[in-house]
C-alpha positions in Angstrom: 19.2 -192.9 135.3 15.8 -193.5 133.4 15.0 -190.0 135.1 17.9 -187.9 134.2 17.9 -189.1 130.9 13.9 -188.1 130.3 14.7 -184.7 131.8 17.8 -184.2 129.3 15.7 -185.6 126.1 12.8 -183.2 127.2 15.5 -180.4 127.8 17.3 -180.7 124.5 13.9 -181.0 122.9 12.2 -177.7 124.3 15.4 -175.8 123.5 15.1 -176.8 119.7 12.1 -175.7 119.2 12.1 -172.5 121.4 9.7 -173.3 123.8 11.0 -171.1 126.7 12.6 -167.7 124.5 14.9 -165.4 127.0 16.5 -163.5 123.8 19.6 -164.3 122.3 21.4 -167.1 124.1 18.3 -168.9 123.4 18.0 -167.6 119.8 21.6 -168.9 119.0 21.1 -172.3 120.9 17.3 -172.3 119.3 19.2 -171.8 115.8 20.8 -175.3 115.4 17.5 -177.1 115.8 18.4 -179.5 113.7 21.7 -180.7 115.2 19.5 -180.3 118.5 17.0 -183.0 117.5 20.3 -185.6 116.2 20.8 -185.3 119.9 17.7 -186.1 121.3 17.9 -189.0 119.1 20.7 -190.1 120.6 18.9 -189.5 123.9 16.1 -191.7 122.7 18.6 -194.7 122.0 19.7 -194.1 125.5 16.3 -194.3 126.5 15.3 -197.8 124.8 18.3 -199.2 126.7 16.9 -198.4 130.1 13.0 -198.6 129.4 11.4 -200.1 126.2 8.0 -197.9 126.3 10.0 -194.5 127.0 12.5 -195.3 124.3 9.9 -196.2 121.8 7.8 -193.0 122.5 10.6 -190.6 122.5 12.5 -192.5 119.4 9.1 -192.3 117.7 8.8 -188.6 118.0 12.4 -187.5 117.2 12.6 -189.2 114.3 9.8 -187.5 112.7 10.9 -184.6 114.0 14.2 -184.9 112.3 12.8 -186.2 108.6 10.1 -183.3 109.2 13.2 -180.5 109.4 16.0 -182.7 107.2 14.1 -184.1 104.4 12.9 -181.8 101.5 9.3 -181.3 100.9 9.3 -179.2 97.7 6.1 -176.8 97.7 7.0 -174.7 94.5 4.5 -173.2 92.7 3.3 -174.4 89.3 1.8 -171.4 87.9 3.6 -169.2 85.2 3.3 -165.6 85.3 3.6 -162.9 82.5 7.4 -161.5 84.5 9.9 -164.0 85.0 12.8 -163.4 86.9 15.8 -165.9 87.2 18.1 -164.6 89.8 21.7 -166.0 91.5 22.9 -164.7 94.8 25.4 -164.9 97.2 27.9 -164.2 99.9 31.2 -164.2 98.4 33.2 -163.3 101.5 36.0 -161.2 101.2 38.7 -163.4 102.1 37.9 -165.1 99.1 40.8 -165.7 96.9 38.6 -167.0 93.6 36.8 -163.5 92.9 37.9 -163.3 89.4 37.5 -166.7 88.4 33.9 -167.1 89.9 32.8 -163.1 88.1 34.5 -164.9 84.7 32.2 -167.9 84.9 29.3 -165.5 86.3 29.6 -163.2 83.2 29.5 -166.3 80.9 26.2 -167.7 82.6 22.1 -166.4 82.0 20.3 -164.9 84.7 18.6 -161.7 85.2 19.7 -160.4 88.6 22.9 -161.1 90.2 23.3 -160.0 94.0 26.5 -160.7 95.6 27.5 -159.6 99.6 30.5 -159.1 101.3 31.9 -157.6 97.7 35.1 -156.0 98.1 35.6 -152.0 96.7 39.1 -153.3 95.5 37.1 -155.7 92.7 35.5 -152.7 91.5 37.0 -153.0 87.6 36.6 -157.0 87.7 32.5 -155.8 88.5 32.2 -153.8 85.7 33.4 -156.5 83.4 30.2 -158.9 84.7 27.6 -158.1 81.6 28.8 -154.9 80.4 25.4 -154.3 79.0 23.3 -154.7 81.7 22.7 -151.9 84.8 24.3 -152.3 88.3 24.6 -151.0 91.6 27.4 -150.4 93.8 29.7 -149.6 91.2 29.1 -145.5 90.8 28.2 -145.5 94.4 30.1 -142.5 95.9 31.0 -145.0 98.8 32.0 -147.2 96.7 29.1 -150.9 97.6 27.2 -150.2 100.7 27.8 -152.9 103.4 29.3 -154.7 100.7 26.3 -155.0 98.3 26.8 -155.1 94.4 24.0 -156.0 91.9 23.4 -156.4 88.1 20.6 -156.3 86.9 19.5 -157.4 82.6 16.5 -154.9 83.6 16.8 -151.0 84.5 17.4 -149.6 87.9 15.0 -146.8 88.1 15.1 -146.5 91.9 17.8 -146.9 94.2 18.2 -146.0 98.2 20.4 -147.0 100.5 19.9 -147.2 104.2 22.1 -147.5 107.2 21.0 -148.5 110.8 23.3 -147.4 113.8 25.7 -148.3 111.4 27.6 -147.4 107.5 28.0 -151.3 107.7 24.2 -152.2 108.5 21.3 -151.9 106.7 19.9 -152.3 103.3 19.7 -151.4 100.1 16.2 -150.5 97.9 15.9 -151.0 94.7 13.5 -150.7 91.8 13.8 -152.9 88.5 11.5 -151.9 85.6 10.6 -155.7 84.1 9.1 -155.6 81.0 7.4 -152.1 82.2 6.7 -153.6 85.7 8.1 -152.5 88.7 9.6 -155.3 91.4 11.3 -153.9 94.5 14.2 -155.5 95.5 15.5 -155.3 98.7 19.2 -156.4 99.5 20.0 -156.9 103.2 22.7 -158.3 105.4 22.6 -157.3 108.7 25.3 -158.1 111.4 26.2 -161.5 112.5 24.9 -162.2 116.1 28.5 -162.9 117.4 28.0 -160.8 120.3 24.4 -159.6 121.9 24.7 -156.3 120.4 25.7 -157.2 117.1 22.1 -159.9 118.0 20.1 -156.6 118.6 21.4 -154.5 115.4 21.0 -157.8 113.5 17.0 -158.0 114.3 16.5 -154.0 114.0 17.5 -154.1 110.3 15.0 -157.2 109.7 12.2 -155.0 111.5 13.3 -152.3 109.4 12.7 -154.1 106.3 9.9 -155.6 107.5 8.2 -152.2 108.2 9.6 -151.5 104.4 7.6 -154.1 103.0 3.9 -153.3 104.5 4.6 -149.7 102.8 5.4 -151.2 99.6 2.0 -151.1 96.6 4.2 -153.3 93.6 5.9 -156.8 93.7 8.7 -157.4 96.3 11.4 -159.9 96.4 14.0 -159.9 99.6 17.4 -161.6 98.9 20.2 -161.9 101.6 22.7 -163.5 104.0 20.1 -162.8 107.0 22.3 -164.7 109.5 19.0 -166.1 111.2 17.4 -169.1 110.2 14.3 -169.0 108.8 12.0 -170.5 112.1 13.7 -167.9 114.2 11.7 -166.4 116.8 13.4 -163.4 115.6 13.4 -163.0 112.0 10.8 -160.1 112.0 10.0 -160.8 107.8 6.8 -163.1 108.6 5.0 -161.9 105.6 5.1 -163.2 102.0 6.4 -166.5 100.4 9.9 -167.8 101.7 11.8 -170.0 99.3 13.0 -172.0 102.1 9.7 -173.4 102.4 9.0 -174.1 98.8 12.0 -176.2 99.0 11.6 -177.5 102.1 14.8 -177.3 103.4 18.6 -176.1 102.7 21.6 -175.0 104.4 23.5 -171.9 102.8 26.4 -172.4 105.2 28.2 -174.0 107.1 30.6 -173.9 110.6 33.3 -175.5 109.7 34.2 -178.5 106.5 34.4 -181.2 109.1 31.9 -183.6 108.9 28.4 -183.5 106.6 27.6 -180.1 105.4 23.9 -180.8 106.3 24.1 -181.7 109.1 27.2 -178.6 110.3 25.1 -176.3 108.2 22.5 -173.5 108.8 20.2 -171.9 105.9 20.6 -168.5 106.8 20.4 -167.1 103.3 17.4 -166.7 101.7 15.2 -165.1 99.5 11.9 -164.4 100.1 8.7 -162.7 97.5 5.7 -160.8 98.0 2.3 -162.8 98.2 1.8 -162.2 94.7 4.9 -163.6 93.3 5.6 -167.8 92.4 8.6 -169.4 93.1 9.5 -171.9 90.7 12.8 -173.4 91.0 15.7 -172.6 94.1 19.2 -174.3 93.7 22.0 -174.2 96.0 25.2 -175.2 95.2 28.8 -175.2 96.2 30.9 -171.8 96.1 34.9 -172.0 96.1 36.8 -170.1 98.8 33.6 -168.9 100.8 31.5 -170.6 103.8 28.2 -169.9 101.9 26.8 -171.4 99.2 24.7 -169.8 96.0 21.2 -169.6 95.5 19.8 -169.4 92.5 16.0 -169.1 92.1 13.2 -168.4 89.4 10.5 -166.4 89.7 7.3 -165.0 87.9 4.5 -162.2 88.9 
C-alpha cells in the first residue's frame, strides 16, 4: 500500500507542475495546479499513516508547495511614474442579467480605462451612456464590438485595429491611447476557451499572435484579457513583460462552479500584463453579480 500510494503522490505531483507536457490534456489537467497539490496533501496524510519518514517528507514538501501557489506575496512596484493609468476590466458574460445596473454604478466610479468582454451588441445605447465624455471603442464599429470587446477610455483613441484569427470571434483588438501626449498600446484579447482541442490550438495562436505583436511594438504596452490559461501555463506564449499576477502573488478571476471556496474552485485566467517599462501599483479583484468572472482593477504608471 506504502508503494501505490508513493507512486500516486509522485503522479499527482508531476502532473501539477507539468513535468511530462503531451499538449492539451496535460495543459487542462496541468491548469488546476493548485487543487492538484490539495490532493497530494491528502496523499501525504495517507502517507504518515503507513510510514512516518515518507509522510513527513512528502507532507513537508506539499505544504510549501501549496502556501508557495495559495498565499499572496505582493511584489508591486513602489516607484511613481510621470503617466498613471487606473484601469477596471472584466468579463461580463452575456448571460448576465445585471448589465445595466453594473454600467450605472461603472459610469458613477473614477478610472481611466474601462475594458469589458463578452459585451453584448444589444447594450449598445446602455454603452454610450458609460462617461459620455470620454472616447470608446466598439460602439461605431461597423460590426458592432469585435469578439465582444468594448472600451472607454478618459484619454484619446488615436489608433485602433482589429484582428481576427481563423475566426470573426477570435483575436484581438489594438489600440493606441494618447496619455498626457504619450502613447500606450493597449491590447484587448480573449481568445477561445480550450473546451475542445481545437478550440486549445486557436486559443494559443491568438496568444502567439500577440505575443509576436508585442516584440514589434517601440512605446509602452499594457495587455488586458480573459486569456482562459493560467498564468504558469506551458502555453501562454506572452513570457515577456511584467504580469500583475505576480506582483500580487496570487488570484483567481473565476471560478467552476459556486460550490465550495472560490479559491480553492477558482482559476486566475484573467489578467493584465505591462511592458518592462511600466509599474504596477495596486491590482484588486472583486466580486461581479451574474458572471463567473470577477473584476480587476489595476493602477499603473510609465
Amino acid at each position: 500500500m506504502i508503494y501505490i500510494l508513493g507512486v500516486s503522490y509522485l503522479i499527482v505531483f508531476t502532473l501539477a507542475y507539468s513535468v511530462f507536457d503531451y499538449g492539451y490534456i496535460t495543459d487542462i489537467i496541468h491548469s488546476l495546479r493548485g487543487q492538484l497539490l490539495l490532493v497530494t496533501l491528502a496523499f501525504a496524510v495517507l502517507l504518515l499513516i503507513k510510514s512516518r519518514v515518507f509522510g513527513l517528507i512528502t507532507l513537508a514538501i506539499s505544504m510549501i508547495a501549496v502556501s508557495i501557489h495559495f498565499i499572496p506575496q505582493p511584489l508591486f512596484d513602489v516607484d511613481k511614474k510621470v503617466h498613471t493609468l487606473h484601469t477596471k476590466q472584466v468579463n461580463l458574460r452575456y448571460s448576465n442579467q445585471q448589465i445595466a445596473q453594473h454600467l450605472t454604478r461603472l459610469n458613477q466610479e473614477a478610472w481611466d480605462l474601462l475594458v469589458l468582454f463578452e459585451f453584448s451588441d444589444q447594450h449598445r445605447e446602455l454603452f454610450a451612456s458609460v462617461k459620455p465624455e470620454y472616447t470608446r471603442f466598439g460602439y461605431k464599429e461597423i460590426e458592432g464590438f469585435p469578439m465582444g470587446i468594448g472600451v472607454v477610455s478618459k484619454y484619446p483613441i488615436i489608433y485602433r485595429q482589429v484582428v481576427h484569427i481563423d475566426s470573426p470571434k477570435s483575436g484581438y483588438a489594438h489600440l493606441k491611447l494618447l496619455v498626457n501626449e504619450k502613447i500606450l498600446n493597449v491590447v484587448a484579447v480573449h481568445p477561445p476557451s480550450p473546451r475542445t482541442q481545437a478550440l486549445w490550438h486557436r486559443r494559443n495562436k491568438v496568444l502567439a499572435q500577440v505575443s509576436l505583436l508585442l516584440n514589434d511594438l517601440e512605446e509602452p504596452w499594457l495587455v488586458v484579457g480573459d486569456l482562459n490559461t493560467v498564468p504558469w501555463s506551458n502555453y501562454i506564449a506572452i513570457n515577456q513583460g511584467k504580469w500583475c499576477y505576480t506582483a500580487l502573488g496570487h488570484y483567481h478571476s473565476w471560478t467552476a462552479t459556486k460550490k465550495g471556496p472560490s479559491a480553492l474552485m477558482g482559476l486566475p485566467i484573467d489578467h493584465c500584463v505591462t511592458s518592462p517599462d511600466i509599474n504596477i501599483h495596486t491590482l484588486q479583484v472583486t466580486p461581479f453579480v451574474g458572471s463567473d468572472h470577477l473584476l480587476l482593477e489595476h493602477s499603473l504608471s510609465f
